[in-house]
C-alpha positions in Angstrom: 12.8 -14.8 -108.6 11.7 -15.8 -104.9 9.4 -13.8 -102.9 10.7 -11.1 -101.0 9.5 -10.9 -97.2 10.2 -7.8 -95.3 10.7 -8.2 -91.6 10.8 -5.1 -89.1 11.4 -4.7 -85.4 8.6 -3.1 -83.5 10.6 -0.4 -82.6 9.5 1.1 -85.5 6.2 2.4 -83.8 4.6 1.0 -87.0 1.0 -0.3 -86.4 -0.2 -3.8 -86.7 -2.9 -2.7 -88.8 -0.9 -0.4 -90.8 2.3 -3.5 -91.4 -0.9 -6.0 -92.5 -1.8 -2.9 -95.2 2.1 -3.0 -96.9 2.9 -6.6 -96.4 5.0 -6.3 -94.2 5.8 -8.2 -90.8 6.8 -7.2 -87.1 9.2 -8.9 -85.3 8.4 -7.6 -81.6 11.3 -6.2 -79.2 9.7 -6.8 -75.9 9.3 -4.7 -72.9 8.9 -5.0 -69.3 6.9 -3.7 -67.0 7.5 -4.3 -63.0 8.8 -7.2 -63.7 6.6 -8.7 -66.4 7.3 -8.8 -69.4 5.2 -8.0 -72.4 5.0 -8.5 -76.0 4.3 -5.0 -77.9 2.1 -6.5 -80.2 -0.1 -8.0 -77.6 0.3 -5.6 -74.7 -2.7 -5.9 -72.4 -3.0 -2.0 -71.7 -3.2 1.0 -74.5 -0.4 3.1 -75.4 -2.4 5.9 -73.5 -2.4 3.8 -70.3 1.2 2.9 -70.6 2.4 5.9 -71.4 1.2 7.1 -68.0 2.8 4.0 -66.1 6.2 5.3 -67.4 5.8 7.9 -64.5 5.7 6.0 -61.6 6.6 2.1 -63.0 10.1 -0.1 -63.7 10.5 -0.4 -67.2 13.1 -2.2 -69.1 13.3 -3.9 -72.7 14.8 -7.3 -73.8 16.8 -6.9 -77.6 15.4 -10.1 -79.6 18.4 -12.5 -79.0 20.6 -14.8 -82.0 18.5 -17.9 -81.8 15.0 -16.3 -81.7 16.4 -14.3 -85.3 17.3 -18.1 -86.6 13.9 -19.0 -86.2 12.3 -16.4 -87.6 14.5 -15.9 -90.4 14.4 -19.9 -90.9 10.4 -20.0 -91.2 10.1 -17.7 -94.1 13.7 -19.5 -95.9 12.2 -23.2 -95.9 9.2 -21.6 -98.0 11.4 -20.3 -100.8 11.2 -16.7 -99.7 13.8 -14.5 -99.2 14.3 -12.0 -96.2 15.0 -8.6 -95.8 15.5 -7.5 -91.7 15.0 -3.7 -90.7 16.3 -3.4 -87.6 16.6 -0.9 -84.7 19.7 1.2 -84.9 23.1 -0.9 -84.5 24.4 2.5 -82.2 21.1 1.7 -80.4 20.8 -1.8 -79.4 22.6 -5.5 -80.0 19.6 -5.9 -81.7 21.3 -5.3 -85.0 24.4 -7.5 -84.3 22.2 -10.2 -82.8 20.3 -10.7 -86.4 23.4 -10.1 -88.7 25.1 -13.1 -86.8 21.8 -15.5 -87.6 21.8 -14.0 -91.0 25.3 -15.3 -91.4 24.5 -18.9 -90.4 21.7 -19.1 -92.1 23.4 -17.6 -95.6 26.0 -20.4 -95.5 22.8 -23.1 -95.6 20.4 -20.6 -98.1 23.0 -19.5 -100.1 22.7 -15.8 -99.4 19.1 -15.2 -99.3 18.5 -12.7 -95.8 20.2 -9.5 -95.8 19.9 -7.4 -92.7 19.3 -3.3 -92.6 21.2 -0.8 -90.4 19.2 2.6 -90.9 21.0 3.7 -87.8 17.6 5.4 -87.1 14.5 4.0 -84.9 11.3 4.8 -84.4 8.8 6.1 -87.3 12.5 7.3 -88.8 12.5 3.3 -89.6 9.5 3.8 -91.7 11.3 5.6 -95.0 13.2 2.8 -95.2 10.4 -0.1 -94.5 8.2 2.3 -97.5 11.5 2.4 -99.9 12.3 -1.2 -99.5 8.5 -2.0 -100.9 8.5 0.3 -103.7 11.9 -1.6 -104.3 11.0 -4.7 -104.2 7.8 -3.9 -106.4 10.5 -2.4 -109.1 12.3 -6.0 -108.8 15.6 -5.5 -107.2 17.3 -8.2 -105.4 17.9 -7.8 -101.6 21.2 -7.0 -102.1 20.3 -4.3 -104.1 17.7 -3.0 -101.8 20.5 -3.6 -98.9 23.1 -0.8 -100.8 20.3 1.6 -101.4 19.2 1.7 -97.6 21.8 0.3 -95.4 23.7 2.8 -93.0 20.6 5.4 -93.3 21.3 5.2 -97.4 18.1 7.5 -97.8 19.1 10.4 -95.3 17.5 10.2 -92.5 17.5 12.6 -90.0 16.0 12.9 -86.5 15.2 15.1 -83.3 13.2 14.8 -80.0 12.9 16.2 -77.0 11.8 14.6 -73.9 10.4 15.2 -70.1 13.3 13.8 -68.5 16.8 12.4 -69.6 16.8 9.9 -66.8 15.2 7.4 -69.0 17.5 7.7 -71.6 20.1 7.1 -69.2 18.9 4.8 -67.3 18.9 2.4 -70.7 22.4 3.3 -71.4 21.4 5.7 -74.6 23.1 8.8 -73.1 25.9 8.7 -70.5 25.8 9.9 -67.1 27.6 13.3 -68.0 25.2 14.1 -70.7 21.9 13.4 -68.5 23.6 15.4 -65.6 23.8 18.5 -67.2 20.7 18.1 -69.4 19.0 17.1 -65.5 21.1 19.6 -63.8 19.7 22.8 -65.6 16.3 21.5 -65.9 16.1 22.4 -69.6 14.8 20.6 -72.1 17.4 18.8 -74.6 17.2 18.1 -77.9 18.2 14.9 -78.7 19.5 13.9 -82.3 20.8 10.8 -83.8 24.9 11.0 -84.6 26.1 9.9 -87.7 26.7 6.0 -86.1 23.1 5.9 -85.0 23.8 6.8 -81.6 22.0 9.3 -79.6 23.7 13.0 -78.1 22.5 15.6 -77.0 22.2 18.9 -80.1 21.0 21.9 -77.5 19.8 22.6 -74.4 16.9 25.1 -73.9 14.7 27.1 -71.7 11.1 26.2 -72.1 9.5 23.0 -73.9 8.0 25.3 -76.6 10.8 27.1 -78.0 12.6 23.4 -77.5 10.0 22.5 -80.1 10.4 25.0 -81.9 14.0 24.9 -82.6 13.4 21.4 -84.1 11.1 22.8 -86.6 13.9 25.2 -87.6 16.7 22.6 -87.7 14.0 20.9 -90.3 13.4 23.4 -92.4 16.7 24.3 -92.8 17.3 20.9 -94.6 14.5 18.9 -95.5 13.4 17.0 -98.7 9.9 17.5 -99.4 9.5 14.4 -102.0 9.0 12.6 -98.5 6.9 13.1 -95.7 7.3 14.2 -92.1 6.9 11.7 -89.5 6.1 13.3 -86.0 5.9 10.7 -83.5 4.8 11.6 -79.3 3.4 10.0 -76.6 1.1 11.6 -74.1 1.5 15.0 -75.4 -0.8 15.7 -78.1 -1.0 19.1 -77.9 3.0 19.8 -78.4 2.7 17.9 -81.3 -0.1 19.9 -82.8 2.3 22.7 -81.7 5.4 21.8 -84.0 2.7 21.1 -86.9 1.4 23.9 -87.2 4.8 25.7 -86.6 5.7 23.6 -89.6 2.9 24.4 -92.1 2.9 28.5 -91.2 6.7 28.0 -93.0 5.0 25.5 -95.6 2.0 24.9 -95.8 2.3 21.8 -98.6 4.5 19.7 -96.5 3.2 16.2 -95.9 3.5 15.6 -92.1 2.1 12.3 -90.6 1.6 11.4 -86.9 2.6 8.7 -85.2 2.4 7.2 -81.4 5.6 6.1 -79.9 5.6 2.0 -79.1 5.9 0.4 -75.8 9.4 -0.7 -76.4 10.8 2.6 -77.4 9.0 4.7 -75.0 10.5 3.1 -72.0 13.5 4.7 -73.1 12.4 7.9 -74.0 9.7 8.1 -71.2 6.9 9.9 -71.5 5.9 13.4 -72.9 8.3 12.9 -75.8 8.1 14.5 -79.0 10.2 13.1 -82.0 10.5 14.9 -85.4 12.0 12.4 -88.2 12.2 13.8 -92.1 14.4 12.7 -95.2 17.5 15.4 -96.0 17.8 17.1 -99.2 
C-alpha cells in the first residue's frame, strides 16, 4: 500500500508547528494586504499585528488556482504516494472546484490516487476532519475510504461566530448585501452559522456581544458530541473567548475545549474581533 500524504489549505488556522507534529502539510491560500500579497505561512507581521491592520487596511485573498493544485498534487504522486486534499469549504471559495479539476487530470495519468475533501466547514472546524483522516489512515483505509467517511462534513460538523462587523464578510462575497444591511443596519451582533452547503447565513441577530456569545454556547449544548473536542477560534479578542469558555464548562465542566487563533487568510473575511465556536453533533 503507498504512503498516504495529507494535504490542507491554510484556512484551517492549523499551525505550522502543530501540521509538522501530525504529518501533515499546508497548502497556503494567500492574502493581501494593500496591495501586497503575502503567503500565510511566511507572513512578515504576527497574527496580533495583523489582526489590528484589518481595521484600517485593504485586504483581499487569492483561492490557490488549477495549475498551482497540479503541481502540488504531482510532487508528492511521482514519489509513489498518494494524496488526500482538505480543502476550504466548496460554498466558500473555488478553492474546492479548483483542486477537484487537477485531481481529475491527474487521476487519469495516476490511476486514481488523490481524492479531494469537501467538509463544507473552514477554519479550526477543518481540523476534525484533518485529526479523523490520520487516525484513518493509521487504521489502513484507502483514500477512498477515508473520502466517504468525511466528505460533505461526513463527521457532523457544526459551526457559529460572531463578528465586529458584517462588512467584511460582505465585502468577500460570503453574505449578500441584504443580509449585511440588516445585520449593519441594527447594529447588532449576528450570529453567523454554516448552512447545510457550506455556505454562510446569518442564525440571529442580537443586542449586545455577550449575550451574542452566549447564545452560541446554548445552540452547543443543545447538540454537541462530547467524544470530540471543542475548537474555539478568535482573533484579537481574548477575553470574549475566555468568556464563552467558561460559560461552557459552568454547563460541563469535562468538556474538552481547545483554542485556536484565526489565520491571515480567513480573518480578512471575518475581520477582526471574531469569535468562532466549531464542535462535532451528536
Amino acid at each position: 500500500m503507498n504512503k498516504i500524504t495529507i494535504l490542507v489549505d491554510s484556512t484551517s488556522s492549523l499551525r505550522k508547528e502543530d501540521a509538522l507534529k501530525l504529518g501533515v502539510e499546508i497548502v497556503p491560500t494567500t492574502f493581501i494586504l494593500d496591495g501586497v500579497e503575502h503567503n500565510p505561512i511566511e507572513a512578515p507581521f504576527t497574527l496580533d499585528e495583523f489582526y489590528e491592520k484589518l481595521y484600517s487596511s485593504k485586504v483581499g485573498t487569492a483561492c490557490i488556482n488549477t495549475y498551482t493544485f497540479l503541481e502540488i498534487f504531482k510532487s508528492y504522486l511521482e514519489k509513489g504516494e498518494d494524496v488526500i486534499y482538505i480543502s476550504l469549504s466548496s460554498g466558500l471559495s473555488a478553492t474546492y472546484s479548483n483542486a477537484v479539476n487537477a485531481a481529475n487530470e491527474l487521476n487519469e495519468e495516476f490511476s486514481n490516487k488523490v481524492v479531494v475533501i469537501d467538509p463544507l466547514t473552514g477554519g479550526a472546524g477543518m481540523h476534525f476532519a484533518v485529526n479523523e483522516a490520520i487516525k484513518l489512515v493509521s487504521e489502513g483505509k484507502t483514500i477512498d475510504e477515508i473520502k466517504n467517511a468525511l466528505d460533505k462534513n461526513g463527521l457532523k460538523v457544526k459551526s457559529y461566530f460572531t463578528i465586529g462587523s458584517l462588512e467584511h464578510l460582505y465585502k468577500g462575497g460570503r453574505l449578500n448585501k441584504f443580509e449585511a444591511a440588516i445585520g449593519n443596519a441594527l447594529k447588532a451582533k449576528p450570529i453567523v452559522k454554516a448552512s447545510h452547503e457550506g455556505k454562510l447565513k446569518i442564525h440571529a441577530i442580537h443586542l449586545g456581544k455577550r449575550r451574542t456569545i452566549k447564545e452560541m454556547g446554548d445552540l452547543l449544548l443543545k447538540d454537541v458530541n462530547t467524544d470530540y473536542p471543542i475548537q474555539i477560534s478568535y482573533t484579537n479578542n481574548e477575553d470574549e473567548a475566555n468568556f464563552l469558555k467558561a460559560k461552557l464548562l459552568e454547563e460541563n465542566d469535562k468538556l474538552n475545549i481547545i483554542f485556536t487563533r484565526i489565520d491571515y487568510t480567513l480573518a480578512c473575511h471575518c475581520g477582526p474581533e471574531t469569535i468562532a465556536l466549531f464542535y462535532v453533533k451528536k
